[in-house]
C-alpha positions as CSV (number, residue, x, y, z in Angstrom):
1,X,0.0,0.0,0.0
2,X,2.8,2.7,0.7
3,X,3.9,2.4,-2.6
4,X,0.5,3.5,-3.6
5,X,1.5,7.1,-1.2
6,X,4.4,7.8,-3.7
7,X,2.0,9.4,-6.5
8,X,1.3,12.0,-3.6
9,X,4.3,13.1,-3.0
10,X,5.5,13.0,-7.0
11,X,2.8,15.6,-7.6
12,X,3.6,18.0,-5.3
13,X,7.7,17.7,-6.3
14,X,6.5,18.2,-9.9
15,X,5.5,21.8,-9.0
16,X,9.0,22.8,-10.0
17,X,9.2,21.2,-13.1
18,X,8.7,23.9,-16.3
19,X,5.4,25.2,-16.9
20,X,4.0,26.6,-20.6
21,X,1.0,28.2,-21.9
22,X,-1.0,26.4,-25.0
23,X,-1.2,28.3,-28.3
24,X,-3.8,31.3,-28.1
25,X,-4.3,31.4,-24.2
26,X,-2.8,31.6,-20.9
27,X,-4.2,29.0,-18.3
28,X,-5.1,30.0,-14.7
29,X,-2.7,27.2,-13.7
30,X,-0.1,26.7,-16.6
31,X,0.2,23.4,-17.7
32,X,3.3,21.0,-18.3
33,X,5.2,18.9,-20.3
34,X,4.1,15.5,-20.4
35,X,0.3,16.7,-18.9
36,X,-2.5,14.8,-20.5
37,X,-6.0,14.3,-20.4
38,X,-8.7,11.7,-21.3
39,X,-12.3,11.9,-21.8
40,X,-15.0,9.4,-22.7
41,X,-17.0,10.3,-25.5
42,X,-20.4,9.3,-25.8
43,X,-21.1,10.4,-29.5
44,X,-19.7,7.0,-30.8
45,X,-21.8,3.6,-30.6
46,X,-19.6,2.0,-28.7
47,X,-17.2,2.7,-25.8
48,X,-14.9,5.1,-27.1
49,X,-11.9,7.5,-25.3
50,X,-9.8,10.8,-26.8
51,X,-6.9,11.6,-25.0
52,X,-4.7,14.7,-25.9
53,X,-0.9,14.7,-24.3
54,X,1.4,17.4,-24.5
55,X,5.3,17.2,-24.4
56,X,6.1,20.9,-24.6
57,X,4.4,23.8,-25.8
58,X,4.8,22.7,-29.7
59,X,4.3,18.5,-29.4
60,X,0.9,17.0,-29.2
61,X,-0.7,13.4,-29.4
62,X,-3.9,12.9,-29.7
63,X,-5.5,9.4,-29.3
64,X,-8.7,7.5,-29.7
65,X,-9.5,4.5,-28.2
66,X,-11.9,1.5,-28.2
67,X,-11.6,-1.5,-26.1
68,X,-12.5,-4.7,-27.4
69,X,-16.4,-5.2,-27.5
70,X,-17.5,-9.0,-27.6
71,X,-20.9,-8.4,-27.5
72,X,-20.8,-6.6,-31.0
73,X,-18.2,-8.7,-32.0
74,X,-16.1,-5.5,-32.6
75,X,-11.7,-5.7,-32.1
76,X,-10.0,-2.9,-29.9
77,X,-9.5,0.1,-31.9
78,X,-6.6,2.7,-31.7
79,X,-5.7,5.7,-33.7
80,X,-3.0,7.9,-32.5
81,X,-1.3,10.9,-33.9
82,X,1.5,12.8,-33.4
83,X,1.6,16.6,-33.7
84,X,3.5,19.8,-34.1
85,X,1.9,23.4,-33.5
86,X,3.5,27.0,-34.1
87,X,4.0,27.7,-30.0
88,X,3.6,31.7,-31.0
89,X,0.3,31.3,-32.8
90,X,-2.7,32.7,-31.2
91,X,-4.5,29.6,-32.6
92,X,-4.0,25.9,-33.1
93,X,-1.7,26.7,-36.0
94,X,-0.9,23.0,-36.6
95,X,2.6,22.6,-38.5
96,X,3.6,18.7,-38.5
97,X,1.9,15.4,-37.9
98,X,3.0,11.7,-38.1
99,X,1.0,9.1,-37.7
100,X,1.4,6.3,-35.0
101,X,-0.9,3.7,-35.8
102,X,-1.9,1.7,-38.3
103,X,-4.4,3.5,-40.5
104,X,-6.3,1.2,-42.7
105,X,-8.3,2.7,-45.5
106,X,-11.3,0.1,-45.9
107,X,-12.5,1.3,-42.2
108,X,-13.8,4.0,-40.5
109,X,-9.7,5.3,-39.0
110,X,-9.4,7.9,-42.0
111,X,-12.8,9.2,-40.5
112,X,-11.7,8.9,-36.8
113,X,-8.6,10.7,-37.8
114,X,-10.2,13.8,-38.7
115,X,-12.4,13.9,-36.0
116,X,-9.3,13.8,-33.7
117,X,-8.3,17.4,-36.1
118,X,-11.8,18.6,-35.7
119,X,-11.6,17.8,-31.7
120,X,-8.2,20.0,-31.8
121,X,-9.6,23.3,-34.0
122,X,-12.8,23.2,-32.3
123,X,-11.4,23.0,-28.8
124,X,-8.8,25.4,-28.9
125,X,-10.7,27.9,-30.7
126,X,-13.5,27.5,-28.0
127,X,-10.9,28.5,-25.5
128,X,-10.0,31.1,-27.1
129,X,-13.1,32.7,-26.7
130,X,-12.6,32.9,-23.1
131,X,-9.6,34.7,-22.9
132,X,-8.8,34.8,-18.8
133,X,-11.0,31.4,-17.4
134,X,-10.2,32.1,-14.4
135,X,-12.3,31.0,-10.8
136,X,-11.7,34.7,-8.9
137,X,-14.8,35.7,-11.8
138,X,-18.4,35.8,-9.8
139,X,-19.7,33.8,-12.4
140,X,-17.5,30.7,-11.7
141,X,-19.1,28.3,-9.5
142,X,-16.1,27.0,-7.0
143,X,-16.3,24.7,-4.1
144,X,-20.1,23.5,-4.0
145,X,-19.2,19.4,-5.9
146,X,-16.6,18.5,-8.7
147,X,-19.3,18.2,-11.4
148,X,-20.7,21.2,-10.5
149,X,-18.0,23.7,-10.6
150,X,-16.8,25.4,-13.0
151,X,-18.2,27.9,-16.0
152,X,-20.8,27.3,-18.5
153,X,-20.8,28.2,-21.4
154,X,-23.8,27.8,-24.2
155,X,-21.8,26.8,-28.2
156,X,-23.3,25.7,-31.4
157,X,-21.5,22.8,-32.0
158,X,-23.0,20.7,-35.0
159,X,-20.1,18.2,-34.1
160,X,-22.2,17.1,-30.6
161,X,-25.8,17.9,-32.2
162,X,-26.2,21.7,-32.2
163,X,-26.9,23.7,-29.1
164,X,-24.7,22.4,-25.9
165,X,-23.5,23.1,-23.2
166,X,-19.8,23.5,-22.7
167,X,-18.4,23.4,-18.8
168,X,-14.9,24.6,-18.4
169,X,-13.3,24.3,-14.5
170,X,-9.5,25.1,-14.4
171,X,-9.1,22.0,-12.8
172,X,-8.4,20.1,-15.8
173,X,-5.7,20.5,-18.3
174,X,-4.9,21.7,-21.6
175,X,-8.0,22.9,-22.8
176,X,-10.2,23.1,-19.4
177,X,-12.8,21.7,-21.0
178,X,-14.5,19.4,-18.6
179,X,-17.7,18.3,-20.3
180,X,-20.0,18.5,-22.8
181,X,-23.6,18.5,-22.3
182,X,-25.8,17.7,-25.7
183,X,-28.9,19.7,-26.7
184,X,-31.1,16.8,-25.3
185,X,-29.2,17.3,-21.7
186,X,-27.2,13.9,-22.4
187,X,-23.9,13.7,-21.3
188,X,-22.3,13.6,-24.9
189,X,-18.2,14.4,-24.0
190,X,-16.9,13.8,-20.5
191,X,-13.5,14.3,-18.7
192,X,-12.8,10.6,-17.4
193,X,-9.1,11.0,-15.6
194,X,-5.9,13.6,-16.0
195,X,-2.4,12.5,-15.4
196,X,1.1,13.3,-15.9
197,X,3.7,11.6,-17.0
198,X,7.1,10.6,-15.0
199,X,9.8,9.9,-17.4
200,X,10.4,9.6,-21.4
201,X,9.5,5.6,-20.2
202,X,6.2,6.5,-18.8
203,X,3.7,4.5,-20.8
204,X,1.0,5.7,-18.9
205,X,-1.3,7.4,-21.6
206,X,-0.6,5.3,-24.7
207,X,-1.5,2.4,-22.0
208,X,-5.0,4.0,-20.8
209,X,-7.5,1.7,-22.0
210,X,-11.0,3.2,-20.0
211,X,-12.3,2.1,-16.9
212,X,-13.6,-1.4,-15.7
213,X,-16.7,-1.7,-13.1
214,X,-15.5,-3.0,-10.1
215,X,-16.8,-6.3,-9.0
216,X,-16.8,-7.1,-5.2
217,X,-17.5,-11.0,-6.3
218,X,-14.8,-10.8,-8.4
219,X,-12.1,-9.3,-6.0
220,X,-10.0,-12.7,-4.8
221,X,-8.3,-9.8,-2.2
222,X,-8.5,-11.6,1.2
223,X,-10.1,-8.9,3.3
224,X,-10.7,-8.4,7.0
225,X,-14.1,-7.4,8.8
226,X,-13.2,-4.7,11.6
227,X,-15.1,-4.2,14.5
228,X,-14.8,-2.2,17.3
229,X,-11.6,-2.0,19.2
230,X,-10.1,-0.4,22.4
231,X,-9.8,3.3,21.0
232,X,-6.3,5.2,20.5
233,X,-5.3,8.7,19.7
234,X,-2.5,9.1,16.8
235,X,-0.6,12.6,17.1
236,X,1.6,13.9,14.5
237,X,2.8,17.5,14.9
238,X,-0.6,19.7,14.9
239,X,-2.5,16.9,13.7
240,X,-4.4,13.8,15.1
241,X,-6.7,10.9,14.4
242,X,-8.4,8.6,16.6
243,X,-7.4,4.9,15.8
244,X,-7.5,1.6,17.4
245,X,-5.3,-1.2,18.7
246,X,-6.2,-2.8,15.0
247,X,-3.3,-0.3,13.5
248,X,0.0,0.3,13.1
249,X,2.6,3.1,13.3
250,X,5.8,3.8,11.4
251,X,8.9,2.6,13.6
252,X,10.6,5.7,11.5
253,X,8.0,8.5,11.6
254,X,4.7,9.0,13.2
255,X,3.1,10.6,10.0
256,X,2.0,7.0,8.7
257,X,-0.7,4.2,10.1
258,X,-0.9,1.0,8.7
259,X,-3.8,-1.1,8.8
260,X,-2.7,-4.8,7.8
261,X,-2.5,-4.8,4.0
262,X,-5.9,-2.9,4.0
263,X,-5.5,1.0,4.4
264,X,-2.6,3.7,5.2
265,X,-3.2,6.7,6.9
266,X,-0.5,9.7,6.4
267,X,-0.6,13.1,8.0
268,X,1.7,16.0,6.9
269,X,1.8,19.6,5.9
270,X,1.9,20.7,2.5
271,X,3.7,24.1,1.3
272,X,2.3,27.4,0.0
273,X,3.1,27.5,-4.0
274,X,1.5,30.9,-4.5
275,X,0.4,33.9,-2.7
276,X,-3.0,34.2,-4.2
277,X,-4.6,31.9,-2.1
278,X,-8.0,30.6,-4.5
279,X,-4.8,29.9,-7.0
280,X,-2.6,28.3,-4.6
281,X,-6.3,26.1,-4.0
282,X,-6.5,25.6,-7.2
283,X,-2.9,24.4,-7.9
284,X,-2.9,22.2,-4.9
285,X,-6.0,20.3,-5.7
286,X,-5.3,19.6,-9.4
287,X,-1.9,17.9,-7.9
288,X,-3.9,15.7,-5.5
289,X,-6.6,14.5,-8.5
290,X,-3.8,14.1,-11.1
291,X,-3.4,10.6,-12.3
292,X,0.4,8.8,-11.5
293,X,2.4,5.8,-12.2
294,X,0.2,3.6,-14.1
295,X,-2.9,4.3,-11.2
296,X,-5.3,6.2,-12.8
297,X,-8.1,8.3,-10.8
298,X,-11.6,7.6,-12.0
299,X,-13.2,11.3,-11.8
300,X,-16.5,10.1,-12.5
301,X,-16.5,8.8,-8.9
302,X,-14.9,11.8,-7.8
303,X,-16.4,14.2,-4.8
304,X,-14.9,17.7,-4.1
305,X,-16.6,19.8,-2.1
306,X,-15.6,22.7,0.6
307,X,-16.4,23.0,4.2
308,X,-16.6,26.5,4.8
309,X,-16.9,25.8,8.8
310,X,-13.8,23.8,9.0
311,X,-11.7,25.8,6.0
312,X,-10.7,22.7,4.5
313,X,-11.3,20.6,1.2
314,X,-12.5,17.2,1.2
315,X,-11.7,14.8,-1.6
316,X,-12.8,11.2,-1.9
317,X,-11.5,9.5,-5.2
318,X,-11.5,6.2,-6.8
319,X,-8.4,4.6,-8.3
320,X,-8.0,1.9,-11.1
321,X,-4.4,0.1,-11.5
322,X,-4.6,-2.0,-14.5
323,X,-2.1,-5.2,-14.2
324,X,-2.0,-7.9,-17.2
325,X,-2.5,-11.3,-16.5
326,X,-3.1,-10.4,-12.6
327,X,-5.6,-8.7,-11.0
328,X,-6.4,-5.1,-11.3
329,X,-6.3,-2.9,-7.9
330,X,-9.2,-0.1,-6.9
331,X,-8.5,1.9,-4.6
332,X,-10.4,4.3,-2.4
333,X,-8.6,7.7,-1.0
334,X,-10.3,9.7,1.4
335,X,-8.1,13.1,1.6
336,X,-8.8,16.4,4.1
337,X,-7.0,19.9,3.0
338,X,-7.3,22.4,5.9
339,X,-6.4,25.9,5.2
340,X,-3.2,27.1,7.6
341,X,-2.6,30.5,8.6
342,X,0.7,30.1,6.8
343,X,-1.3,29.9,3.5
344,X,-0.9,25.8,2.9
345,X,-2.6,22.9,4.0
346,X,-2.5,20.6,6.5
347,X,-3.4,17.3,4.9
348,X,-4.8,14.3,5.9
349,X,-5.5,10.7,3.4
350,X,-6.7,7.5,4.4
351,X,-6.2,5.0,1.2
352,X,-7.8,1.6,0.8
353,X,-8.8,-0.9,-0.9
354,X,-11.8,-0.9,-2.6
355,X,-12.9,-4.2,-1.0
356,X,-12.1,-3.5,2.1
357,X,-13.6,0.2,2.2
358,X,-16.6,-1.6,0.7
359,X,-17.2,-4.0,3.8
360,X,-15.9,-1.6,6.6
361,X,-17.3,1.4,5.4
362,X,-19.1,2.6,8.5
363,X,-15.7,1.6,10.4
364,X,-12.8,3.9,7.9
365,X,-15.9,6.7,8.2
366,X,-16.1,7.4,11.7
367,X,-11.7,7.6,11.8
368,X,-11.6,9.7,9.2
369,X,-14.8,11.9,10.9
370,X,-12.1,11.8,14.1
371,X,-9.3,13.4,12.4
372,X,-8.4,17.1,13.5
C-alpha cells in the first residue's frame, strides 16, 4: 500500500518542473510537459476514449481509443497521432503530424482521424473565446461538488448535435474543458481521468484503455471485517486521528498508520506554492486528482466539495491500477485539505482498498470523521 502514497508526493515535487501556456491562451494554472488528459465520449456507438498529451508547448498526441467489444463482435480500436503546432500562434496553428498507428483505408480510421483534427480546431478555438478562465470571476461556481463547478458556457456545436452546453473548471488541463452537455441534456463528451507523465519511459497514456466496473465477487483480495476496538489517539505535529489497537505506526515516523494490508493513513503539511490563495487552491488540488504511475483516478467517482466551517477541502476518489494477467487494484482515498494560517494545507488521506472500504465502510468513516 505505501507504494501507492508515492504518487502523492511525485505531484507536489512536480511543482517545479517547467510550466508553458498552450497556443492562443494563458491558463489559470499553466500546464506542463508531459500533462495529458482523457475523456470518454459518448457520440460513438460503442465505448470510445480521446486523450490529448502534451510534451512541450509545440508537441501533441492525440488518441482514440476503443476497447474490445464481444458483445458486437467488434476488435479494440486505436488511432493515435503525433503533432507539431507554431507555440507563438494565437490559434492551433498546426505545423507537422506523423501518424502512430496503423491506419487502414477500408474502415472508419481515416474518418476517426479527422475527427481527432476537428476535436483540436474546435477545442482550442473555443478557448480562445474565453480569454482569462479564471475562478476569482463571480460567475465561476467553486467549491459547492466536482461536477458542478466550474463555468458554463452555451456553443453551437453541430459536431455534438447543435446547441450544448460547454463546462470549463480550471481543474483540468490543456483545454479546461471538462464536459460537454448535448442539446437533449445527455452527457455527450466527459473528462474521465488527467495525469502526468514521469519519465520519457512512462507508458502511462498510450497504455490507458477506460475504466472497468468493479466487482466485489470478483475481488479474490482476502479482506478483513473490523469491529470495534479499544480506542487510540495518533498525534503527528498539529494533527491527530483517533485509531485503534487494530493499527499500526511507522517505527521511522509518526506521519504514517498502517492497517494490515488494508489502508494507510498519512498526515503532513503541504507548502504554499503561491500567494493568491484561490490559485494556490487551485494548484494544490489539481496535484492531489492528477493521475500517476500507471494508477489512474476515476473522476467520474470523484467528490470535491468545501467546508466552509472547517476551512478545508475534502476529496474522496476512486483509483483503477490495471495489471496484465493479474488482478487489477481499486482503490479508495479519502483526503482532508485544511487551510493554515501560513497559507498551505494541512493534509490528511486514508487509502484503501476498494474491497475493504466496501465491507468496513461505517468503520474507515467514523476515523476519518475523528481526524483534527
Amino acid at each position: 500500500m505505501k507504494k501507492n502514497l508515492l504518487s502523492i508526493f511525485t505531484a507536489i515535487v512536480l511543482a517545479a518542473m517547467p510550466l508553458f501556456a498552450m497556443p492562443g491562451f494563458d491558463s489559470y494554472i499553466p500546464d506542463a510537459s508531459g500533462q495529458y488528459v482523457y475523456y470518454r465520449d459518448y457520440s460513438f456507438t460503442r465505448e470510445s476514449y480521446i486523450g490529448i498529451l502534451t510534451y512541450d508547448e509545440a508537441t501533441y498526441q492525440i488518441r482514440y481509443y476503443s476497447p474490445e467489444d464481444l458483445t458486437a463482435s467488434l476488435p479494440q480500436k486505436e488511432v493515435a497521432l503525433l503533432l507539431t503546432v507554431n507555440p507563438d500562434a494565437d490559434f492551433w496553428d498546426m505545423t507537422g503530424e506523423r501518424i502512430l498507428t496503423t491506419i487502414l483505408p477500408d474502415d472508419d480510421s481515416l474518418d476517426i482521424m479527422n475527427y481527432l483534427h476537428d476535436i483540436l480546431y474546435d477545442f482550442s478555438s473555443f478557448r480562445n473565446k474565453l480569454f482569462d478562465l479564471s475562478p476569482e470571476d463571480e460567475e465561476y461556481v467553486w467549491g459547492k461538488d466536482f461536477w458542478e463547478n466550474g463555468y458554463k458556457t452555451k456553443q453551437n456545436y453541430p459536431l455534438f448535435g447543435g446547441d450544448v452546453t460547454i463546462s470549463y473548471d480550471c481543474l483540468i488541463p490543456l483545454f479546461n474543458i471538462k464536459e460537454i452537455i448535448a442539446p437533449d441534456g445527455s452527457v455527450a463528451f466527459s473528462c474521465c481521468t488527467f495525469g502526468r507523465l514521469q519519465s520519457s519511459d512512462d507508458k502511462s497514456f498510450d497504455n490507458f484503455k477506460g475504466f472497468k466496473e468493479y466487482d466485489i465477487t470478483a475481488d479474490s483480495r482476502k479482506s478483513k471485517i473490523y469491529k470495534k476496538a479499544k480506542s487510540l489517539k495518533h498525534t503527528s505535529g498539529n494533527h491527530t486521528v483517533t485509531i485503534d489497537k487494530n493499527w499500526q505506526t511507522d517505527n521511522e515516523s509518526d506521519n504514517f498508520c498502517t492497517l494490515n494490508e488494508d489502508a494507510v493513513i498519512t498526515m503532513l503539511s503541504v507548502p504554499k506554492f503561491d500567494q493568491n490563495q484561490t490559485k494556490n487552491d487551485f494548484f494544490t488540488i489539481r496535484s492531489y486528482l492528477t493521475s500517476l504511475l500507471y494508477s489512474y483516478i476515476n473522476l467520474d467517482k470523484c467528490e470535491l466539495r468545501f467546508d466552509s466551517k472547517k476551512n478545508a477541502y475534502r476529496i474522496a476518489k476512486e483509483s483503477f491500477q490495471p495489471k496484465d494477467g493479474g488482478q487489477s487494484n481499486y482503490i479508495n482515498t479519502i483526503e482532508m485539505l485544511t487551510r493554515t494560517d501560513t497559507g498551505g494545507f494541512d493534509y490528511f488521506s486514508m487509502i484503501m482498498f476498494k474491497k475493504s472500504y466496501a465491507e468496513n465502510t461505517a468503520y474507515f468513516d467514523k476515523i476519518v470523521k475523528s481526524y483534527k
